[in-house]
N, C-alpha and C positions, 0 to 999 in steps of 0.2 A: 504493500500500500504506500510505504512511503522509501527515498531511499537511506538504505542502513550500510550503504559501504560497499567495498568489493569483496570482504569476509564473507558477510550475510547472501551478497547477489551468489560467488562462486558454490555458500554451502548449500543456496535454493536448487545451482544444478546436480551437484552430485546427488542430492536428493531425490530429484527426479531422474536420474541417469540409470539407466537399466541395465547398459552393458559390463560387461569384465571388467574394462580399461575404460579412463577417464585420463580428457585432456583438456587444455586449458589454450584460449587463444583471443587476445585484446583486438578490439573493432581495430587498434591501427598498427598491428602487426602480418607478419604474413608466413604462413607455414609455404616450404617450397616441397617440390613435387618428392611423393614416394614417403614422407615425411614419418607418417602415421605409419605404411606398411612395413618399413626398415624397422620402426622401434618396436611392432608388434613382433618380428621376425626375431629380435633381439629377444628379449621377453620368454619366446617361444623357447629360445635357446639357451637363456640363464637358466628356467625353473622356476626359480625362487625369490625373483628378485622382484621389491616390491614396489620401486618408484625406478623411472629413469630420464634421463637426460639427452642433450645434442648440443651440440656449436652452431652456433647462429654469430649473425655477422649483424653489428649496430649501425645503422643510417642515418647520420643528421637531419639537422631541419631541414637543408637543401636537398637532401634523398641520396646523397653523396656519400660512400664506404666510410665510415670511420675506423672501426676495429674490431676484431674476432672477440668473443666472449671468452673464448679461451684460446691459449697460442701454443701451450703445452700440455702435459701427460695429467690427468689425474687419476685420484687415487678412487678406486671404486671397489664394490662386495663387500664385506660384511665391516669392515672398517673406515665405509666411506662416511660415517657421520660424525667423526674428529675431522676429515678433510676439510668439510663441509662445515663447520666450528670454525676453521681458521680464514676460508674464502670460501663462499656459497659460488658455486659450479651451476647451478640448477638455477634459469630461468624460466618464466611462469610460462612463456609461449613454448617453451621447449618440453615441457613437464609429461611425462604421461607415468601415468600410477592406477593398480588395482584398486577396483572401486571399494571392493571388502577392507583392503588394511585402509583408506582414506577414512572411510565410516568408523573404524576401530581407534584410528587417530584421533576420532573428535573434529575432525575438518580444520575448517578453518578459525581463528579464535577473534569473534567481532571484535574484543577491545583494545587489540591492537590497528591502529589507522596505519603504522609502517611496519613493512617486515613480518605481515600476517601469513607471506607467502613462505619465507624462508621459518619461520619459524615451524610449519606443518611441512616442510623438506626434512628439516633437522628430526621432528619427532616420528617421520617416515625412515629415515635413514637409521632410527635406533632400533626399529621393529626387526628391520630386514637388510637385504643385499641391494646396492645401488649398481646402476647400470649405465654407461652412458655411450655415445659415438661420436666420435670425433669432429665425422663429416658437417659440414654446414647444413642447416636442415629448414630454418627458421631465421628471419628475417626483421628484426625489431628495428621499431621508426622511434627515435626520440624525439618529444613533442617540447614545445621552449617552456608550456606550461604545463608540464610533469608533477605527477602527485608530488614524487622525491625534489622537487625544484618549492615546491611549497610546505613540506615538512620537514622546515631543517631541523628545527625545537624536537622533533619526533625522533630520529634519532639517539637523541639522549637522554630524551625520556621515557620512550618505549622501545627502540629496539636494542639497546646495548644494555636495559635492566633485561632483556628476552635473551638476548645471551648470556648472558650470565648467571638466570635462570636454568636455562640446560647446563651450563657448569656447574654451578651448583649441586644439581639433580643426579648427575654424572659424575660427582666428584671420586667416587670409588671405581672407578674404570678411567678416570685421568691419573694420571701423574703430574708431581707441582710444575714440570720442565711445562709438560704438555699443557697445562691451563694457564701459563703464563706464555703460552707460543699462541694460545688463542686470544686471549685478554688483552696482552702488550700491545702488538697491532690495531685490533681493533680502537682502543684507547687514543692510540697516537693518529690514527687513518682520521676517527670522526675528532678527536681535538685539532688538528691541523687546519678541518674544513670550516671549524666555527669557531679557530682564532682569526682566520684571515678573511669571515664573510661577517663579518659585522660582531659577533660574540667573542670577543678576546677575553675575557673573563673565565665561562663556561669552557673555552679552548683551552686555557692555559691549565686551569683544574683537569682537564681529561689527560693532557701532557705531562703534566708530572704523573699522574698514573699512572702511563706510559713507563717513563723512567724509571719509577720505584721498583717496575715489574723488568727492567733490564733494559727496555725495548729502544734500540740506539740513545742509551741517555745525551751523549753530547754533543749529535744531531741536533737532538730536539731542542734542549740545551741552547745549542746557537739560532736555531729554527726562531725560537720565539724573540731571541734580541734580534736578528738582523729584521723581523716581520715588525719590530716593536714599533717602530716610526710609522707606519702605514695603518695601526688600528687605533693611536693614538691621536684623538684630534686635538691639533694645539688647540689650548685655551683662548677664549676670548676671542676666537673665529670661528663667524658662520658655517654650515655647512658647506653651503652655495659655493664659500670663497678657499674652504677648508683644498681645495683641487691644488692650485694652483702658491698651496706652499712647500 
């Protein structure tokens, strides 16, 4: 009746989805040819595996190649959901997963507005064996006005307490090495983006987290004094005229 999100719209389809396999595909993306058949064929040929993935290639706003979603090997089967903790492999147009472990999973979870996709990757990849193919298969368009281009705040508040919820939850099948190989990164990836997009405050807090956790301390270290001039607006000058000192 009214809308509740892409959590709520994607768990309306799996709910209505009849078949074995369920897949996932945004109005401005594009599956290329064979897409479906190859990962079904994969599937066919794991057994056991209960979500899987593909390479797809990102298009700017002008429809212009930008860059492969992935350019090297990952790691997949029954240890693919620590891969998958330290960089999510699995995008949504790429996705295709049994509908039985989806419903087992709980779907997708409404209260998260960012990261509600990876977050039901991550709790699929702990169930079972992950699959993926290399080949380019799928085709994503980046739109200028993207969910993720409007939920920068969301990031630090929902999806990096969502990792760290599965760390957490996981902590007996991590080791300290391994949750600080997941945590460190992430910390310094989203403080870097929101010391130098307007939140140097909230940036500099995720960067020392960063550090404490190992993660190149004096990188980051120098990262924040050489960026310090650029988030800092001198005093006593407007915005307007802040440019041009």
């Amino acid at each position: 009746p009214q809308n509740q999100g892409a959590a709520a719209a994607r768990n309306a389809g799996i709910t209505a989805a009849r078949g074995e396999f369920v897949a996932f595909l945004d109005a401005d993306d594009e599956w290329l040819e064979d897409k479906l058949a190859r990962q079904i064929a994969a599937f066919d040929a794991a057994g056991d595996a209960v979500v899987g993935g593909c390479n797809a290639e990102w298009r700017g706003v002008s429809g212009k190649f930008s860059h492969h979603l992935e350019d090297g090997p990952v790691v997949t089967g029954r240890d693919a959901w620590k891969a998958l903790l330290k960089s999510c492999y699995l995008s949504t147009p790429c996705v295709i997963a049994r509908r039985d472990a989806l419903e087992a999973a709980g779907g997708f979870d409404p209260a998260l507005p960012v990261g509600e996709d990876q977050d039901l990757w991550f709790r699929l990849a702990e169930s079972g064996p992950v699959l993926y193919l290399t080949d380019v298969l799928v085709r994503i368009h980046k739109q200028p006005d993207s969910l993720m281009s409007r939920q920068r705040m969301g990031m630090v508040e929902h999806y990096v307490p969502m990792v760290e919820r599965h760390v957490a939850r996981n902590s007996d099948r991590l080791t300290a090495r391994e949750r600080r190989e997941i945590l460190g990164p992430l910390y310094a990836q989203v403080g870097r983006y929101m010391y130098v997009t307007g939140n140097p405050g909230i940036g500099a807090r995720m960067l020392l987290r960063a550090v404490r956790m190992g993660e190149r301390p004096f990188f980051h270290l120098l990262f924040m004094l050489a960026k310090l001039p650029y988030v800092i607006r001198p005093m006593g000058i407007k915005r307007s005229e802040a440019r041009h000192v």
